[in-house]
ROKE-616247 format. One record per atom (N, C-alpha, C): x, y, z; residue in one letter; atom name; residue number from 1. Coordinates in pm, whole numbers, padded with zeros to 5 digits. Example, Ala and Ser with C-alpha at 12.3 -4.5 7.8 and 13.67 -1.06 7.14 Angstrom:
# residues 2
[node [01319 -00569 00780] 'a' 'N' 1],
[node [01230 -00450 00780] 'a' 'CA' 1],
[node [01320 -00330 00780] 'a' 'C' 1],
[node [01285 -00225 00708] 's' 'N' 2],
[node [01367 -00106 00714] 's' 'CA' 2],
[node [01290 00003 00787] 's' 'C' 2],
***
This chain:
# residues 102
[node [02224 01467 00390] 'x' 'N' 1],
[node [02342 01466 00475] 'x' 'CA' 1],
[node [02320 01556 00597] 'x' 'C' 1],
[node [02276 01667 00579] 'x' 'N' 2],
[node [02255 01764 00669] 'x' 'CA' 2],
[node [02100 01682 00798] 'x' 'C' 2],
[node [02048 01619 00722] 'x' 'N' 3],
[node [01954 01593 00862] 'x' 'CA' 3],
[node [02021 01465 00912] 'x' 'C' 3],
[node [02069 01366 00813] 'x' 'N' 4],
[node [02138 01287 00925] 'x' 'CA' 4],
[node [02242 01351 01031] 'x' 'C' 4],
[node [02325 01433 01008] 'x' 'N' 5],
[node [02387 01529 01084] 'x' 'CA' 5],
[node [02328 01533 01239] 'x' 'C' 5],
[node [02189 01612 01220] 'x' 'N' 6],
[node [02125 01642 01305] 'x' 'CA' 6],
[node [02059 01570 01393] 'x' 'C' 6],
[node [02018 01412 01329] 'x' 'N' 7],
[node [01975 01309 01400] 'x' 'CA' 7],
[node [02098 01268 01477] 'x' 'C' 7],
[node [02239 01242 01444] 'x' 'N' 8],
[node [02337 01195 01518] 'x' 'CA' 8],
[node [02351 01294 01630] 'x' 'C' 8],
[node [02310 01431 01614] 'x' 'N' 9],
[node [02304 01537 01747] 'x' 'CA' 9],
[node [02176 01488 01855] 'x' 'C' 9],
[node [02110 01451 01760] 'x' 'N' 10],
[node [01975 01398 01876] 'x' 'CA' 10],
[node [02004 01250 01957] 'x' 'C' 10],
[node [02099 01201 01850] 'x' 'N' 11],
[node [02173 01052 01952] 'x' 'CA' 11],
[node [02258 01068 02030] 'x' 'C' 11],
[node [02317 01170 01998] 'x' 'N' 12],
[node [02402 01208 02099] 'x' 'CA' 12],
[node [02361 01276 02227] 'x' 'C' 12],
[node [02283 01351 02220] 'x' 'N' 13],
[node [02217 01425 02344] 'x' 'CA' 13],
[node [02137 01274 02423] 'x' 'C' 13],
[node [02071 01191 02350] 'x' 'N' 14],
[node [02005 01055 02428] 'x' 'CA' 14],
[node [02122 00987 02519] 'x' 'C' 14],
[node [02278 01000 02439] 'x' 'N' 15],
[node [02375 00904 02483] 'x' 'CA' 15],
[node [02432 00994 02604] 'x' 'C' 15],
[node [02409 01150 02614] 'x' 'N' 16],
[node [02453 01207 02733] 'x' 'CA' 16],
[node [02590 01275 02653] 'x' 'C' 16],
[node [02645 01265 02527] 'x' 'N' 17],
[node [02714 01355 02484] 'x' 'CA' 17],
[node [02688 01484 02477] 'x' 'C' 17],
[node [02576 01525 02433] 'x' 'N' 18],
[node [02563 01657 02463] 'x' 'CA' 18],
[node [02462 01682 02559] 'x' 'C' 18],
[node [02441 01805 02604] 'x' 'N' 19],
[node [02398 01852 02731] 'x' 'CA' 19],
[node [02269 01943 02686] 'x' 'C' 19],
[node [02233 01957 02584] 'x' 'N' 20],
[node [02143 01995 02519] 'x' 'CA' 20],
[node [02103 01973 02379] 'x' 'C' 20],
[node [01959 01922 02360] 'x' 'N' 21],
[node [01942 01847 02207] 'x' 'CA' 21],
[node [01961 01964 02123] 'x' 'C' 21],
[node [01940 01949 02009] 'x' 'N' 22],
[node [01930 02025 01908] 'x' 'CA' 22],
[node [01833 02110 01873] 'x' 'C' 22],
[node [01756 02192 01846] 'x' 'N' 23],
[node [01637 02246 01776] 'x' 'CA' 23],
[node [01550 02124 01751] 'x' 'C' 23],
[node [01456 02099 01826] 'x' 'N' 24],
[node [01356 01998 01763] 'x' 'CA' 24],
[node [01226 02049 01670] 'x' 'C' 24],
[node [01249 02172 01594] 'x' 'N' 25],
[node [01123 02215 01530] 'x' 'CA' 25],
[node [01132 02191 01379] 'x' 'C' 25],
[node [01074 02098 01331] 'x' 'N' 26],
[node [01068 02059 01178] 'x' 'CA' 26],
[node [01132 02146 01123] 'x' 'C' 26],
[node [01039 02317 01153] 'x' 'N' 27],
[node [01111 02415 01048] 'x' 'CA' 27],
[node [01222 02498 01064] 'x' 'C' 27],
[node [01321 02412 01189] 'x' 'N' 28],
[node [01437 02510 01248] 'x' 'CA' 28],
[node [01557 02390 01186] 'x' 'C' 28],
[node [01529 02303 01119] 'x' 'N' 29],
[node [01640 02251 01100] 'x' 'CA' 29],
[node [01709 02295 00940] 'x' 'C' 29],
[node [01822 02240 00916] 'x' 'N' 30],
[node [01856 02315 00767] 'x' 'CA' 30],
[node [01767 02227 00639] 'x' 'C' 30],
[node [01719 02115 00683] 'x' 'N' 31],
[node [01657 02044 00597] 'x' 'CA' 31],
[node [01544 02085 00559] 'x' 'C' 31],
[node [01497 02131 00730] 'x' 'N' 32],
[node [01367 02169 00708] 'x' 'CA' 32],
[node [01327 02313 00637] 'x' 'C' 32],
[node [01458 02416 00657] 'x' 'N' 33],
[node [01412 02521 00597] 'x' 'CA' 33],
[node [01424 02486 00424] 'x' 'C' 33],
[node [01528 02424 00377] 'x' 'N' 34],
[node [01509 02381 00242] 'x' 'CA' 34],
[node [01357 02316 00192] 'x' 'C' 34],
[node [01318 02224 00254] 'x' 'N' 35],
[node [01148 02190 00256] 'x' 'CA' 35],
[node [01104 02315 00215] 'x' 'C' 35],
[node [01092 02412 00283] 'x' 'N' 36],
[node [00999 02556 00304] 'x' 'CA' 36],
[node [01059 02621 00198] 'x' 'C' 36],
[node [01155 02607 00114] 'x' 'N' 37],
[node [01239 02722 00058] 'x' 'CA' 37],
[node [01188 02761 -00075] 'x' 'C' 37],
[node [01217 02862 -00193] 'x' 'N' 38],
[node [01135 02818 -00300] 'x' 'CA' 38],
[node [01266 02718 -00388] 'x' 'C' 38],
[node [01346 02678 -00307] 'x' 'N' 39],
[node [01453 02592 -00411] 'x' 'CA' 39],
[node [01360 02461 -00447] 'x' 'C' 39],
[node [01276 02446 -00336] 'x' 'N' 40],
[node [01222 02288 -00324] 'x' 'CA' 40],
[node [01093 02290 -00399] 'x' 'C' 40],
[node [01059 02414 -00437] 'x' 'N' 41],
[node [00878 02436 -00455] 'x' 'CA' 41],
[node [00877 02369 -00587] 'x' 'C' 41],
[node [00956 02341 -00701] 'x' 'N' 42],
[node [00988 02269 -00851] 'x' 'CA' 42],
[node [00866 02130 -00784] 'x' 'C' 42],
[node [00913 02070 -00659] 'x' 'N' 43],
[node [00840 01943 -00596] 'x' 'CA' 43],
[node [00747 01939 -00533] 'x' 'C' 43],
[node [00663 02039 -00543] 'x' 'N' 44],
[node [00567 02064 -00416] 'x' 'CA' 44],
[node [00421 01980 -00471] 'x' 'C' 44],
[node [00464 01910 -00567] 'x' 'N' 45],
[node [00275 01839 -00620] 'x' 'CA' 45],
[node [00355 01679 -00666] 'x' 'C' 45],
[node [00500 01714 -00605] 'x' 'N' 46],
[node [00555 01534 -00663] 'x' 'CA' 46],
[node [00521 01458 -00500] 'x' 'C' 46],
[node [00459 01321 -00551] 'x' 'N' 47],
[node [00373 01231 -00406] 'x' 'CA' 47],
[node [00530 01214 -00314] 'x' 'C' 47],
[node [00617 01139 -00383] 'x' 'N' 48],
[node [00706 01118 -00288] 'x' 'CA' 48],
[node [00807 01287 -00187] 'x' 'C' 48],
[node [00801 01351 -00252] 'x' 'N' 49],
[node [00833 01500 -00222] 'x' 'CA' 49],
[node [00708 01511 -00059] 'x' 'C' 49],
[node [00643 01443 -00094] 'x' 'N' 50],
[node [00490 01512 -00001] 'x' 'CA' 50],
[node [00530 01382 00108] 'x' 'C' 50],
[node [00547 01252 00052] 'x' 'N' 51],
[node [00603 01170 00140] 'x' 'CA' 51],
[node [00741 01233 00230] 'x' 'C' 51],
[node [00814 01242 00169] 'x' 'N' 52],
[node [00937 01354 00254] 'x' 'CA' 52],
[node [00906 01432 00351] 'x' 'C' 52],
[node [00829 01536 00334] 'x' 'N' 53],
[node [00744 01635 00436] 'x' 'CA' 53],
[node [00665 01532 00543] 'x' 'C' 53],
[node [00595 01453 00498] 'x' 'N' 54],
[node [00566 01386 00656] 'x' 'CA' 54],
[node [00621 01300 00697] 'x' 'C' 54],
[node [00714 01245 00671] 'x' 'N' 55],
[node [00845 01189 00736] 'x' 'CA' 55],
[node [00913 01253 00796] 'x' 'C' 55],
[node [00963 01373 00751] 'x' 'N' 56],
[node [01047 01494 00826] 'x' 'CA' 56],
[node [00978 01503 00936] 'x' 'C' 56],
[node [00853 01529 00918] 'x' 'N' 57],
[node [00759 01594 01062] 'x' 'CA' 57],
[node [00772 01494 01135] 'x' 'C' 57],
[node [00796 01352 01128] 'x' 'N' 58],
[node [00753 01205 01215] 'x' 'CA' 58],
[node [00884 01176 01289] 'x' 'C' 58],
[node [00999 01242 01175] 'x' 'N' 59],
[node [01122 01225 01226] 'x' 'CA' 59],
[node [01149 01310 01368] 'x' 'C' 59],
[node [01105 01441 01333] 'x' 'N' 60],
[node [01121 01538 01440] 'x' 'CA' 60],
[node [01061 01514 01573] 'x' 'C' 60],
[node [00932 01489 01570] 'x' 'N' 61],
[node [00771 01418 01674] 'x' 'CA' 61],
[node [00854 01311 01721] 'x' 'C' 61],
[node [00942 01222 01673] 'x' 'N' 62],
[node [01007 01111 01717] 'x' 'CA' 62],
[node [01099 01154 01863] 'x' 'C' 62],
[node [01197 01252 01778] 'x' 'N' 63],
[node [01303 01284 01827] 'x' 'CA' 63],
[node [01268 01384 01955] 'x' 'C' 63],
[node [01165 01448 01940] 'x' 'N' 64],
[node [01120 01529 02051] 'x' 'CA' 64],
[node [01079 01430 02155] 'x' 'C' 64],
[node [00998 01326 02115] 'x' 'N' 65],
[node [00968 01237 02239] 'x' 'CA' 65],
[node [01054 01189 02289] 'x' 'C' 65],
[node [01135 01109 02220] 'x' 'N' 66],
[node [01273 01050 02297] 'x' 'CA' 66],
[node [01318 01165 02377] 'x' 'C' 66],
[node [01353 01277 02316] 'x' 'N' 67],
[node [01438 01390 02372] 'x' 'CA' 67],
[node [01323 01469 02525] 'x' 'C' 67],
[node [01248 01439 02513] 'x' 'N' 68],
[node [01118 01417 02680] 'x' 'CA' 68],
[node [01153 01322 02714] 'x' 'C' 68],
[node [01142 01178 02704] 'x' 'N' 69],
[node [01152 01076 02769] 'x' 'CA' 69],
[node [01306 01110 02860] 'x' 'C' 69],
[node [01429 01154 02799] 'x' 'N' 70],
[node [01504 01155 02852] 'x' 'CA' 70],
[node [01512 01238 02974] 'x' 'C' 70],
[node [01478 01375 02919] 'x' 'N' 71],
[node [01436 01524 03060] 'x' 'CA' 71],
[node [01384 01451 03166] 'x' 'C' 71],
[node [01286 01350 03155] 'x' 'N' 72],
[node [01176 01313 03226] 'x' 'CA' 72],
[node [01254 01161 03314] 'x' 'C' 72],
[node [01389 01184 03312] 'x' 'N' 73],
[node [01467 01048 03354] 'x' 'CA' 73],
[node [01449 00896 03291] 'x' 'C' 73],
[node [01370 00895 03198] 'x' 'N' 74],
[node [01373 00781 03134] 'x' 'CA' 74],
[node [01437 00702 02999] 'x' 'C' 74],
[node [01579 00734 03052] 'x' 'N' 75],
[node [01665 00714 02937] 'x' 'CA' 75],
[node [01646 00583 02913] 'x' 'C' 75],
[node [01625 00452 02941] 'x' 'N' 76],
[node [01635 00303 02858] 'x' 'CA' 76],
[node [01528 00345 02742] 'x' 'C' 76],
[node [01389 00370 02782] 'x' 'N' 77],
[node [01282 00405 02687] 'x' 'CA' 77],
[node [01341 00509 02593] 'x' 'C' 77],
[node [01415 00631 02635] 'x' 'N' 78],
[node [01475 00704 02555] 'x' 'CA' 78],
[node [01555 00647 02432] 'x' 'C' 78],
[node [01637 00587 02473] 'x' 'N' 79],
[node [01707 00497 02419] 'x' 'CA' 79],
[node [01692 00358 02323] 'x' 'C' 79],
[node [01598 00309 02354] 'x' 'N' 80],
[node [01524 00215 02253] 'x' 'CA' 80],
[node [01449 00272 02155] 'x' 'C' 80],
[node [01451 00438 02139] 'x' 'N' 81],
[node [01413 00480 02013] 'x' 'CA' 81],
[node [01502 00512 01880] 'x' 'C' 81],
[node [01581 00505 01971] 'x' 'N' 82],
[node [01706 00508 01860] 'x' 'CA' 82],
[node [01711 00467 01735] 'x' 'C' 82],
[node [01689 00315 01715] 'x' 'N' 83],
[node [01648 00214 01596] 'x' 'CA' 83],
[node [01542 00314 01472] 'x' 'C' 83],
[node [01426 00328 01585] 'x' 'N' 84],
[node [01323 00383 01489] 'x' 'CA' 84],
[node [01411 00482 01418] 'x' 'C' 84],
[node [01454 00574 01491] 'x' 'N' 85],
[node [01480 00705 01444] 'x' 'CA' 85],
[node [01529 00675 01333] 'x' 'C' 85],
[node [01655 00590 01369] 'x' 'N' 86],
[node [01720 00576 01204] 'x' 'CA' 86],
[node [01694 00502 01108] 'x' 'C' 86],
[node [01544 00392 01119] 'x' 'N' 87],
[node [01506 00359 00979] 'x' 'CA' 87],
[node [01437 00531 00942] 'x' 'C' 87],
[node [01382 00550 01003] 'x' 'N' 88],
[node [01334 00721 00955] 'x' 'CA' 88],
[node [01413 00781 00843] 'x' 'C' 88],
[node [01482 00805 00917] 'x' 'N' 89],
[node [01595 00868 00850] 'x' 'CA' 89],
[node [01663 00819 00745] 'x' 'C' 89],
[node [01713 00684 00762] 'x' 'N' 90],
[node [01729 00597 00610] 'x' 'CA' 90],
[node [01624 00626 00526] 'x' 'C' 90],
[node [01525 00596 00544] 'x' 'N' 91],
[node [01388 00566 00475] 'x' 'CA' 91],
[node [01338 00697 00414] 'x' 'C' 91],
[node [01375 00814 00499] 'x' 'N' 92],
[node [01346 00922 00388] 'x' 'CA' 92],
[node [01478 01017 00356] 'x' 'C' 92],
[node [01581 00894 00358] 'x' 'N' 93],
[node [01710 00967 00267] 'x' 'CA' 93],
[node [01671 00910 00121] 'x' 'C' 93],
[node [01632 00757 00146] 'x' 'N' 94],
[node [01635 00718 -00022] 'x' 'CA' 94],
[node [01503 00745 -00032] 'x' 'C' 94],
[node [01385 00823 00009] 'x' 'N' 95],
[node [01297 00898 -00066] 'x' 'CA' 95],
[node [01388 00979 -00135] 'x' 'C' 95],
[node [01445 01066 -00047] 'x' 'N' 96],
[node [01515 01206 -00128] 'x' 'CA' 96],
[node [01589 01143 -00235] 'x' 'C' 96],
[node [01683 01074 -00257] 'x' 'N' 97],
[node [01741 00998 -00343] 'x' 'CA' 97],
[node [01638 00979 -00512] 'x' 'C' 97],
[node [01553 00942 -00444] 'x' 'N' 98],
[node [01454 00888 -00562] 'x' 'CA' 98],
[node [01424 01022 -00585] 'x' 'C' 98],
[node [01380 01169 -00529] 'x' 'N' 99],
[node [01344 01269 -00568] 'x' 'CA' 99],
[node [01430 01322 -00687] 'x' 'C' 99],
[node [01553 01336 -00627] 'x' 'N' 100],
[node [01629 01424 -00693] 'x' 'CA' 100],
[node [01684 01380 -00822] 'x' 'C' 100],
[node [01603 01210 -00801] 'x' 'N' 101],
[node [01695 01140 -00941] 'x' 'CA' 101],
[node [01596 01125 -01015] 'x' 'C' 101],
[node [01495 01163 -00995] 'x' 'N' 102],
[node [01358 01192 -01076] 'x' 'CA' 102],
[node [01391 01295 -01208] 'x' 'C' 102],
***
């Protein structure tokens, strides 16, 4: 819940709602510090857990480019990333899903 949160802050800054993106650093988000935390370490040798971690990172690398493309005046390109972002984000919510129901 908390990183979709954060992705809708990164759509929003693309859509011109906000005036500044969010923290784009994997390990500045709340998801991401949970990743890092020892709450999460129980998962640190489960494959899909490891799948999670580089999705997170792909999610972020995503969102930083779009979030350049835009600085850089190229909001349509900005903007047609959108889609990706959120199979991302779907795609490693029901990883997490499958984690936690492990």
């Amino acid at each position: 819940v908390e990183h979709s949160a954060w992705v809708n802050e990164v759509e929003m800054f693309l859509k011109d709602g906000y005036t500044i993106p969010p923290d784009l650093h994997p390990d500045e988000c709340r998801f991401g510090e949970w990743l890092n935390s020892k709450k999460s370490q129980k998962f640190s040798n489960d494959p899909t857990f490891l799948s999670i971690k580089t999705m997170h990172n792909e999610i972020h690398e995503l969102a930083a480019q779009l979030c350049g493309l835009k600085n850089y005046a190229h909001e349509v390109e900005a903007l047609a990333g959108i889609p990706k972002l959120h199979i991302l984000r779907d795609t490693m919510n029901e990883k997490l899903l499958l984690l936690v129901g492990e």
